[in-house]
C-alpha positions in Angstrom: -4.7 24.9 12.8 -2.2 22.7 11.4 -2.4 18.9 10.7 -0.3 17.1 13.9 2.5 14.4 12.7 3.0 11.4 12.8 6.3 10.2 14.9 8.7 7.0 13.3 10.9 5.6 15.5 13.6 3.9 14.0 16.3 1.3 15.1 18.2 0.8 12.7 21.6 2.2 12.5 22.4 1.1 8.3 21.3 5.1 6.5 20.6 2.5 3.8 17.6 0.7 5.2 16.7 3.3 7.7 16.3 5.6 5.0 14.3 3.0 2.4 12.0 2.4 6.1 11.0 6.0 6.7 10.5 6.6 2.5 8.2 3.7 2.6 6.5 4.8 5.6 5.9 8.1 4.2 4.6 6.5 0.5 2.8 4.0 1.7 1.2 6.0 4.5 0.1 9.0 2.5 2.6 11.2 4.1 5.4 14.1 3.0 8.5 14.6 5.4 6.4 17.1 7.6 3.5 14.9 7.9 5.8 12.0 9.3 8.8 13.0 11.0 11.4 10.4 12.2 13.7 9.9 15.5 16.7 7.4 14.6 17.3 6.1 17.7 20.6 4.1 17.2 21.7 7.9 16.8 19.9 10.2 19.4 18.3 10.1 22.7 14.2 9.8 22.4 14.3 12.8 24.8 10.6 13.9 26.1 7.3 12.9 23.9 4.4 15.1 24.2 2.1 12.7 22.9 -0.3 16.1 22.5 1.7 16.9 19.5 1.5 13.9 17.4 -1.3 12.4 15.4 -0.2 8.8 16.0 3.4 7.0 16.2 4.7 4.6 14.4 7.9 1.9 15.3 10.0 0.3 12.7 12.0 -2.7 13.0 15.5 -3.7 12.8 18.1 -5.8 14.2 17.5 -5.6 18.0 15.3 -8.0 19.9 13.9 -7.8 23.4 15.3 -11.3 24.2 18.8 -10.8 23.6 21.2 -12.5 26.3 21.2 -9.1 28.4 25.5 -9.3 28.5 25.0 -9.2 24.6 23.2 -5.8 24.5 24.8 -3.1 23.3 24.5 0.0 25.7 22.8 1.9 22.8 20.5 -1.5 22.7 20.1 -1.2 26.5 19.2 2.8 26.5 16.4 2.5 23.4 14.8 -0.5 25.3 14.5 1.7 28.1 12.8 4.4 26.8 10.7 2.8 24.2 9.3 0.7 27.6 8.8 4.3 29.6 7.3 5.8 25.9 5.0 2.3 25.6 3.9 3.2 29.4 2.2 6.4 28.4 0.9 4.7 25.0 -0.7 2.0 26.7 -2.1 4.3 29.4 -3.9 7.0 27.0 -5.0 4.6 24.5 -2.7 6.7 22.3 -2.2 5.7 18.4 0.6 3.5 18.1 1.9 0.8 15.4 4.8 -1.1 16.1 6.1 -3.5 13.2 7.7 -6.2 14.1 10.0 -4.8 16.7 6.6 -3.8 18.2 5.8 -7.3 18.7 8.6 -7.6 21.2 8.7 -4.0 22.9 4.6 -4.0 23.4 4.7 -7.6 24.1 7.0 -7.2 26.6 5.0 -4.5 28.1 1.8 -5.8 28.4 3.2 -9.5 29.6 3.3 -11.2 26.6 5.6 -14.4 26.0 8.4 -13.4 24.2 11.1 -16.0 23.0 12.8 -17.0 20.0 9.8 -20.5 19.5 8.3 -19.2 16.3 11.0 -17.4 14.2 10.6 -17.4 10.6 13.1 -16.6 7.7 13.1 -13.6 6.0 11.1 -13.4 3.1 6.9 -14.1 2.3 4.6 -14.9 5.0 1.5 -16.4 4.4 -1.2 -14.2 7.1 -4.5 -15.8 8.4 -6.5 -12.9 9.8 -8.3 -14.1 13.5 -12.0 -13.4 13.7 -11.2 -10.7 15.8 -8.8 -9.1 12.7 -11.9 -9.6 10.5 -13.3 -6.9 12.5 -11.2 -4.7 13.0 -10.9 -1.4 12.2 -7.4 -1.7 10.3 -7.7 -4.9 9.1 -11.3 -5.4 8.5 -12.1 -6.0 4.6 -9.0 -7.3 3.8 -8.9 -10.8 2.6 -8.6 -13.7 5.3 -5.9 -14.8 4.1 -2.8 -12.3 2.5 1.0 -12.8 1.8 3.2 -9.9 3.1 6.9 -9.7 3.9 8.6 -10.5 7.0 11.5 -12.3 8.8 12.3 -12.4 12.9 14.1 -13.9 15.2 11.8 -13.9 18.2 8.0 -13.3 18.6 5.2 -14.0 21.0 3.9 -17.5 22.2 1.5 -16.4 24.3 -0.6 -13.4 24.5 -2.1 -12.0 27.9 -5.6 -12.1 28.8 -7.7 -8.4 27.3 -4.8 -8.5 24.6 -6.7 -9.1 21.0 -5.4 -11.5 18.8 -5.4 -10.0 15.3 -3.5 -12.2 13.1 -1.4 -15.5 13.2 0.5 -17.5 10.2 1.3 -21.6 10.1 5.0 -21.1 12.2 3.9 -18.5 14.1 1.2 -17.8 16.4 1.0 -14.0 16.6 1.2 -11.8 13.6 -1.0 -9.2 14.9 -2.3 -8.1 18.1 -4.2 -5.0 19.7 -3.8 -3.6 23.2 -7.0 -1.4 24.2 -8.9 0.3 21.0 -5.9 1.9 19.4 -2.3 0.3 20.0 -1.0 -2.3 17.5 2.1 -4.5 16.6 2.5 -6.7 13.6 4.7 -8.8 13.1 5.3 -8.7 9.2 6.0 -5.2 7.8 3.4 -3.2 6.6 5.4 -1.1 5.0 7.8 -3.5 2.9 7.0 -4.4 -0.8 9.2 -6.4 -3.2 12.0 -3.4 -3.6 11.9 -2.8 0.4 12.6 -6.5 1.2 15.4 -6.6 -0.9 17.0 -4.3 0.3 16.9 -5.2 3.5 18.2 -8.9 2.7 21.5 -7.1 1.0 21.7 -4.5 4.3 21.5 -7.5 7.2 22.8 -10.7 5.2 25.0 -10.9 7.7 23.1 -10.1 11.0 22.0 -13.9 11.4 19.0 -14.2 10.2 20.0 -15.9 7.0 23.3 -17.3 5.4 24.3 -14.7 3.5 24.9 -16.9 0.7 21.5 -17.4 0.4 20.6 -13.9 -0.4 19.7 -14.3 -4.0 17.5 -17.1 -3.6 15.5 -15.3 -1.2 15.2 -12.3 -3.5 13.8 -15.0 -6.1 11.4 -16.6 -3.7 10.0 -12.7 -2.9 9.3 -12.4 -6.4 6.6 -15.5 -6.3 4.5 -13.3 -3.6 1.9 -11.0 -4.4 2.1 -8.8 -1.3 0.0 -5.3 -1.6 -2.7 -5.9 1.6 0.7 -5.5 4.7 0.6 -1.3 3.2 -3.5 -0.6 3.0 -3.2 -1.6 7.0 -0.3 1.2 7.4 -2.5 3.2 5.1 -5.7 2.8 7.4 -3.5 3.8 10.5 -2.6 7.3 9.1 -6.4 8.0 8.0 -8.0 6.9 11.2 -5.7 8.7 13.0 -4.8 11.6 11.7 -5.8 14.9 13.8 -5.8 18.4 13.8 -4.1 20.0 16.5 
C-alpha cells in the first residue's frame, strides 16, 4: 500500500508565486512532490476528482475573488469558480479533508451561504489572529497561542457566517479568519503557508493587482520584518498529519 496524496489547487497564473505556493506547501506541510501533487488551474481543466485517491486537498490563493462584478470575470475566472463550487459540493457532502486559504474563505463561504463582500479587507502584510473559543479546541488550531501574527492580505471576506458553520478565528478588521464546515473542512483567511520570504514575494508578483500602491511595496516588506509569524505553518502542518491515509 502506498501513502495517498495530497491535491493543491492553485489559481494563480504568475510561475513565480505559483511555484514559491506549492514549494511552501510541500516544506511547511512535510511533503515531497509525490506526497503533494498540484493542479494549476489558471492552466488546465480540474477534470474528474476521485476524492478516493487523495489524502486531503488543499486550495491556495491568488488574485481572483468570488465577488467580482460578474462582467469583470475572466472566462478562465468563470470556468475555476465553477468547478471548485461542483468540487466544494462533494467536499462538503463527505466530510472530505479540505483547507482552503484565503481564496477558501470565499469559494466555501460561498458555498455554504456565507456573506461574502469586500466589508473587512485588510492590506497585505501581518495580521494580528485572536483564536475563538471554538479555535481553542480545535483539532488544528488547539495549543496554539490565543493570539498569533501570520501573513495575509484580501480584498473580500466573510461578514456573516451561517448557522452549524464554526467560527475558528477572527482579527480586529475582520471578523472571520477561520472557520470549519462539519468535522474536517476549513478556510483561513491568512496563509498558512506564507513566512517572511513567501510574503515578499508575493508583494513584488501582485504590486500591481490592486491590493496595494505599488509604490508602497518596500515599506510593506519592512513592516513584515517586525512580525514574528511561525504558528499560520504548524496549522498546515497539523492538516497533513491528521489527515494523511493509506490507500
Amino acid at each position: 500500500m502506498a501513502d495517498a496524496p495530497f491535491l493543491l489547487l492553485s489559481i494563480r497564473g504568475e510561475d513565480e508565486a505559483a511555484d514559491d505556493e506549492y514549494r511552501a506547501v510541500r516544506r511547511f506541510g512535510g511533503l515531497d512532490e509525490a506526497g503533494m501533487r498540484r493542479i494549476r488551474l489558471t492552466h488546465r481543466e480540474l477534470g474528474d476528482i476521485d476524492l478516493r485517491q487523495w489524502s486531503g486537498i488543499v486550495l491556495g490563493g491568488g488574485p481572483y475573488t468570488v465577488s467580482d462584478d460578474p462582467e469583470s470575470k475572466t472566462p478562465t475566472q468563470r470556468r475555476v469558480e465553477a468547478e471548485l463550487a461542483a468540487l466544494l459540493a462533494d467536499v462538503i457532502a463527505e466530510d472530505f479533508p479540505f483547507l482552503g486559504c484565503c481564496y477558501g474563505v470565499g469559494t466555501l463561504g460561498t458555498a455554504v451561504g456565507a456573506v461574502i463582500d469586500r466589508s473587512h479587507s485588510e492590506p497585505v502584510g501581518g495580521v494580528t489572529v485572536d483564536l475563538t473559543d471554538e479555535g481553542r479546541r480545535d483539532p488544528l488550531f488547539a495549543g496554539l497561542p490565543d493570539t498569533f501574527d501570520a501573513f495575509g492580505g484580501h480584498k473580500e471576506a466573510a461578514s456573516l457566517l451561517p448557522a452549524g458553520v464554526v467560527s475558528l478565528a477572527t482579527s480586529a478588521a475582520c471578523p472571520v479568519q477561520a472557520f470549519r464546515v462539519g468535522a474536517n473542512v476549513y478556510a483561513t483567511q491568512f496563509h498558512p503557508e506564507l513566512d517572511l520570504d513567501g510574503v515578499c514575494t508575493r508583494i513584488d508578483v501582485y504590486k500591481n493587482h490592486g491590493y496595494f500602491a505599488p509604490e508602497t511595496a518596500e515599506s510593506l516588506k519592512d513592516a513584515a520584518r517586525q512580525r514574528q509569524v511561525t504558528y499560520p505553518m504548524e496549522i498546515l502542518r497539523r492538516f497533513v498529519q491528521r489527515y494523511s491515509r493509506r490507500l
